[in-house]
N, C-alpha and C positions, 0 to 999 in steps of 0.2 A: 049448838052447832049450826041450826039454820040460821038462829039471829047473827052470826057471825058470817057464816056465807056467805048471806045477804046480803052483809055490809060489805064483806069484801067485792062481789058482785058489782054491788051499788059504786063503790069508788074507783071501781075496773071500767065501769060503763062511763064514766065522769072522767077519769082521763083519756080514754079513749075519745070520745065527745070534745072535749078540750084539745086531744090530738087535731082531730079532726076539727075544730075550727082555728087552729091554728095554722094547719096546712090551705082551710079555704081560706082563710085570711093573706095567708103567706102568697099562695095563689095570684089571689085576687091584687094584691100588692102588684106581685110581679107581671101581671097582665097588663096592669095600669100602667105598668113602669115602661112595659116591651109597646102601647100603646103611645105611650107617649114619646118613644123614640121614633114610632115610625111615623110620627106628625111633624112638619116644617111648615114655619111662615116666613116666607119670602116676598119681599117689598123691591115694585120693580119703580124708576124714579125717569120719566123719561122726557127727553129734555125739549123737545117741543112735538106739533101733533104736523109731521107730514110722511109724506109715503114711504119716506125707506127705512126710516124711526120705527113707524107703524108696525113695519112687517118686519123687524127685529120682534120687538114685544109680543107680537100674535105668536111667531113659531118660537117663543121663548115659553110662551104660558099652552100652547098646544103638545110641546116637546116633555114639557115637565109633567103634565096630566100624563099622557103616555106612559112615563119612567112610572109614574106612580101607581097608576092601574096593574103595571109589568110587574111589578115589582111590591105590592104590599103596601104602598105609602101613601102617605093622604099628604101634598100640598094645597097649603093658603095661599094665595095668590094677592095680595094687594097691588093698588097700578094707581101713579096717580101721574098727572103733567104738569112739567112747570112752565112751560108756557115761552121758554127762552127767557124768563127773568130769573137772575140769582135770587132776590130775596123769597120768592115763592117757592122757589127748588131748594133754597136751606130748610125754609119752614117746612115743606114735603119732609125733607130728611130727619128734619128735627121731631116732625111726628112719627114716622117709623121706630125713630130710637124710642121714642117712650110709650112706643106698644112692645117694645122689648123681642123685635125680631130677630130671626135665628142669621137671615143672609139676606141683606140689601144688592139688590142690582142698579147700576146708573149708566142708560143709556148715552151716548155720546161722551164726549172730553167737557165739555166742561161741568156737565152735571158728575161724573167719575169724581173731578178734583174736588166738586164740592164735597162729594161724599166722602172722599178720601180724608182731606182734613176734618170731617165734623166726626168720621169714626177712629182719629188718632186715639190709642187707646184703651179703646174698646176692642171686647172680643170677639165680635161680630164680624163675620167676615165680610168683604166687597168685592163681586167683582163686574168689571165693567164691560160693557158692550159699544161697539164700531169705534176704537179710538185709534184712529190713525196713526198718532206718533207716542207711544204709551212712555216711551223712554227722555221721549223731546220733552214733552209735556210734564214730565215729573212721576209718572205713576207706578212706573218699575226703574230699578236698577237698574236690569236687563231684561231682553225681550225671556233667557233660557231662566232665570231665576227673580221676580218679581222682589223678591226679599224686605216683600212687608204684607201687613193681613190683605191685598189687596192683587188680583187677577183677569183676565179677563181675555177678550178677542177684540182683535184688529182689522180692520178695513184697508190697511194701507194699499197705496196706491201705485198700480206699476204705471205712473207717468208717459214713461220713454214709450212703452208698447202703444200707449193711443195716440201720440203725436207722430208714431209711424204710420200708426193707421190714416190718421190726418193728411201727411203727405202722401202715401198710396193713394188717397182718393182723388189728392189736388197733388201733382209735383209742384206747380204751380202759385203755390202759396208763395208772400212775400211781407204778409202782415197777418198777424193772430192776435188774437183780443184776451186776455187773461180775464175774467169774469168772477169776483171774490167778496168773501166779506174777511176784511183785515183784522178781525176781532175772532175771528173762525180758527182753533189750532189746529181743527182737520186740512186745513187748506196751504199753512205755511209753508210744508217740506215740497210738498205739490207743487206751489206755485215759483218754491225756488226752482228746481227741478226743471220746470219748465222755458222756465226766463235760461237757465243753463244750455239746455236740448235747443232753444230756439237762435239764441246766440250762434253755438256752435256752427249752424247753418246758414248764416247773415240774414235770417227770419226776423222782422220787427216784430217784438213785443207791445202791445198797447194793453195799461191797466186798466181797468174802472171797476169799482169796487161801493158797498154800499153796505149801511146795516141793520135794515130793513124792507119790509115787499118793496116801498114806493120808493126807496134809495138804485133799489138794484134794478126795477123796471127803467127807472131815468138812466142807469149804467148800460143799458141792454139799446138803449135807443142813441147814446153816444158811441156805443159801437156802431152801430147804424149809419150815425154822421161819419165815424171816424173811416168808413169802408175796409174791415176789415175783412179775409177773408176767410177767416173762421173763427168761431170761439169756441176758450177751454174753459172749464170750471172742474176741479176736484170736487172730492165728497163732499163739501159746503151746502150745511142744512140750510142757510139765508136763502141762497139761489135755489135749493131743494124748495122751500117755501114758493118762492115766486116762480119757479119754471110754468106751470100754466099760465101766468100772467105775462109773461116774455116768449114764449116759444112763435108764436105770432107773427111777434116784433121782427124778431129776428130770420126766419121763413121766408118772409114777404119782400124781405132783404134780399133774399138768397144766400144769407151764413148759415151754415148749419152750426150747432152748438152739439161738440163732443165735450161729457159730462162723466162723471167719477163713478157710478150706477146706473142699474137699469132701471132705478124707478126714475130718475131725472126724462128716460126714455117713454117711459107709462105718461108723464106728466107734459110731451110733447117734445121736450126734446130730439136731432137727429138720431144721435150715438150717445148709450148709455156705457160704459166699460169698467167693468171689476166685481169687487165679490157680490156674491152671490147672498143678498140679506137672507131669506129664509133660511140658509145655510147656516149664515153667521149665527142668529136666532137659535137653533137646533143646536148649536154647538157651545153658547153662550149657556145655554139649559143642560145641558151635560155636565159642564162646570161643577153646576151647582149644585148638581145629583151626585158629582164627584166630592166634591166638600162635605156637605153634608154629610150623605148617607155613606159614603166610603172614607172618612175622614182625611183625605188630602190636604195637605197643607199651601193655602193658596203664596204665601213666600218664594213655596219649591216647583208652584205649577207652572211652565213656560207657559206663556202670552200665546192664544194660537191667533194664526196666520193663515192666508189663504191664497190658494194659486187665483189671480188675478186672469182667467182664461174666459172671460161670458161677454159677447158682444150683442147689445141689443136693438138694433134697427125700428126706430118710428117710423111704420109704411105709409101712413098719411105725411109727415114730416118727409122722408124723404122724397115721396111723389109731388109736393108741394115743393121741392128745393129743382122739379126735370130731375130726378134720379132715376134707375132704375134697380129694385128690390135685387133682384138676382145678379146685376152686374157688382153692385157692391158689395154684399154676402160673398163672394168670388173674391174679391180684393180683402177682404178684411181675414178671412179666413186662414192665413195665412200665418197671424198675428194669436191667433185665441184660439180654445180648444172648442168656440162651439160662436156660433153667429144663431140668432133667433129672429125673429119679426115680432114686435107689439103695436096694437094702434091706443089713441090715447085715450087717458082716464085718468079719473081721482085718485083711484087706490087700485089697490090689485086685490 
């Protein structure tokens, strides 16, 4: 009877043992597993290095740390730039795909389309940040239902509101200088819009356009021969590029250059008008928190948008044009839900 006991004992204690490394196993399995759900690598692709680009991508990769801290999750963050050339921004893209990432971001329109076509296919989601005409451009259906693996936020531009601003400041205008890069999809709807708005008013439109810093600096100084008296530029990363190298030019003139943002403002610009990058940024990284970790389907995510209400005054810029800070904050105000002062810089 004990040799028997014992053995029953013994094969009691052996499955039990076996229970119990099969629950740690089982365990441990599922830890790994819940682990590895609450891990994302996210590849951000951004389309060239200037200021309003820049501080997309910062409150995109400071917004997602946040949600992740909040939240139990651990984001990767990869960042690479393409410098404004295609062939470098596909290969960017093309090595994200074969680190086999979970959600590619492409800042601006045309780094978006590229990613958009190299991820046909694929189940990897994209979605993109500041594209002005997402629908023009091909990237949604519509702004309320995207209706492909691809989503994102918009910059678009309330045109009409800064060329009121524009005449508030001057009634006086009689000639405006459109200020562009022709190869820019952020700048087309814009500068139709414009050419429209200034028509309507027997305002002359003068073009000059360029697609590069030393194009657009030469474009900024035939504004200057051409006397006009003011320039417009939309969100156009080119002029975004070169605004330090022209705000000067054009100063010393006495045009002030009303421009699509307020980093074009940071960078010397008069008037900087519309969204709010860090905004965008913050809300671009929500997205993505929203796909991933909450499974949304970017198809059925509407495109967000943004109240165009931030006006940002250069107070060196406009004290170098005989302006005065508060007389004009006074007139603009009227137009936006907030007027600010910046003096100029690199970056913000």
């Amino acid at each position: 009877m004990k040799k028997i006991l014992a053995f029953v004992l013994t094969c009691l204690l052996a499955l039990s043992l076996a229970a119990c490394g099969t629950a740690a196993d089982g365990s441990s399995q599922a830890s790994s597993s819940a682990e590895a759900a609450k891990s994302f690598r996210v590849c951000i692709c951004n389309y060239v290095d200037d200021a309003s680009l820049n501080q997309i991508v910062e409150n995109i990769r400071a917004r997602l740390d946040l949600l992740g801290r909040q939240n139990g999750i651990s984001f990767t963050v990869d960042y690479d730039n393409g410098g404004a050339d295609a062939n470098v921004i596909s290969q960017i893209i093309a090595n994200f795909q074969a680190d086999h990432v979970d959600l590619m971001v492409g800042v601006a329109t045309p780094t978006a389309l590229l990613m958009q076509s190299a991820a046909e296919g694929s189940s990897s989601p994209v979605v993109f940040a500041a594209v002005s005409d997402p629908v023009g451009a091909g990237l949604a259906d519509s702004m309320e239902a995207p209706g492909a693996n691809i989503t994102g936020t918009s910059d678009a531009l309330d045109t009409e509101t800064i060329l009121n601003m524009m005449l508030a400041a001057d009634p006086e205008i009689s000639s405006v200088g459109l200020l562009y890069d022709l190869g820019q999809d952020a700048s087309t709807a814009a500068i139709a819009a414009a050419k429209a708005f200034l028509s309507s008013r027997g305002i002359r439109a003068v073009e000059h356009t360029g697609t590069n810093v030393d194009e657009i600096i030469l474009a900024a100084q035939a504004m200057v021969s051409d006397h006009v008296d003011a320039v417009f530029t939309p969100s156009d990363n080119t002029v975004m590029q070169a605004e330090l190298s022209i705000y000067e030019i054009l100063a010393e003139a006495g045009i002030p250059h009303y421009a699509g943002a307020d980093s074009f403002a940071l960078n010397g610009a008069f008037l900087g008008f519309g969204v709010d990058y860090a905004q965008l940024g913050q809300a671009t990284a929500d997205m993505v928190f929203d796909i991933l970790v909450n499974g949304a389907d970017p198809a059925a995510t509407a495109v967000k948008t943004f109240d165009n209400g931030i006006a940002t005054i250069n107070t060196e810029t406009c004290k170098a044009l005989g302006l005065d800070y508060d007389e004009i904050a006074a007139i603009f105000s009227p137009f936006c839900t907030k007027v600010q002062p910046i003096t100029t810089a690199e970056s913000f």
